[in-house]
N, C-alpha and C positions, 0 to 999 in steps of 0.2 A: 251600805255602810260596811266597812271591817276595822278591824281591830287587829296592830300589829302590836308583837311583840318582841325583844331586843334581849337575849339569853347572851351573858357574858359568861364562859367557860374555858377554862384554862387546859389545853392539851394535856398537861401532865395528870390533869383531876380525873378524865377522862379515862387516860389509859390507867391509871392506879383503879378508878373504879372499873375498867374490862378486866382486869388483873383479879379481881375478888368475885368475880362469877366464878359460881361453877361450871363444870362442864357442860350441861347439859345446857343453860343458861348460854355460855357461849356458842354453843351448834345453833339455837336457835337467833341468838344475835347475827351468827355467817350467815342462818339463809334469807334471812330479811334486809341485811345489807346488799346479799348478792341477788338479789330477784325473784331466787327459786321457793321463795316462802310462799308465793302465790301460786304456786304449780303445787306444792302440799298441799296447803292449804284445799286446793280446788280439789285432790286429790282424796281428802279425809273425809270430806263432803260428800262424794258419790260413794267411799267405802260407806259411810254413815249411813246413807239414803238408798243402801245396797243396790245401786245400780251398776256397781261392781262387783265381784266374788272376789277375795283375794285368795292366795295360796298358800296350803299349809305347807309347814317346812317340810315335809316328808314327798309331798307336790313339788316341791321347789329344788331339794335335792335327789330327785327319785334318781336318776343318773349317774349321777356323780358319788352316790354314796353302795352302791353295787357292789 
């Protein structure tokens, strides 16, 4: 058995309501429209479950900041 259901929404309500996110709210609406919210996503997981190390800034720019 399922259950549909029938969301009538008006383009402009839409974008007036993407218009009143904040910023940061909308990074996270681009990466889950565009795909890549599941490569963070899987990403934040292994940082989490430290089966990754990340790098600290002074690691990340040891180079470039010389």
């Amino acid at each position: 058995m399922s259950v549909g259901v029938t969301v009538e929404l008006k383009v402009e309500e839409l974008a007036n309501s993407i218009k009143k996110l904040n910023k940061t709210d909308k990074e996270v609406l681009l990466l889950l429209l565009s795909g890549e919210g599941r490569e963070i996503a899987k990403r934040l997981k292994e940082i989490k479950s430290k089966k990754v190390k990340t790098l600290s800034r002074e690691e990340v720019f040891r180079d470039v900041l010389q």
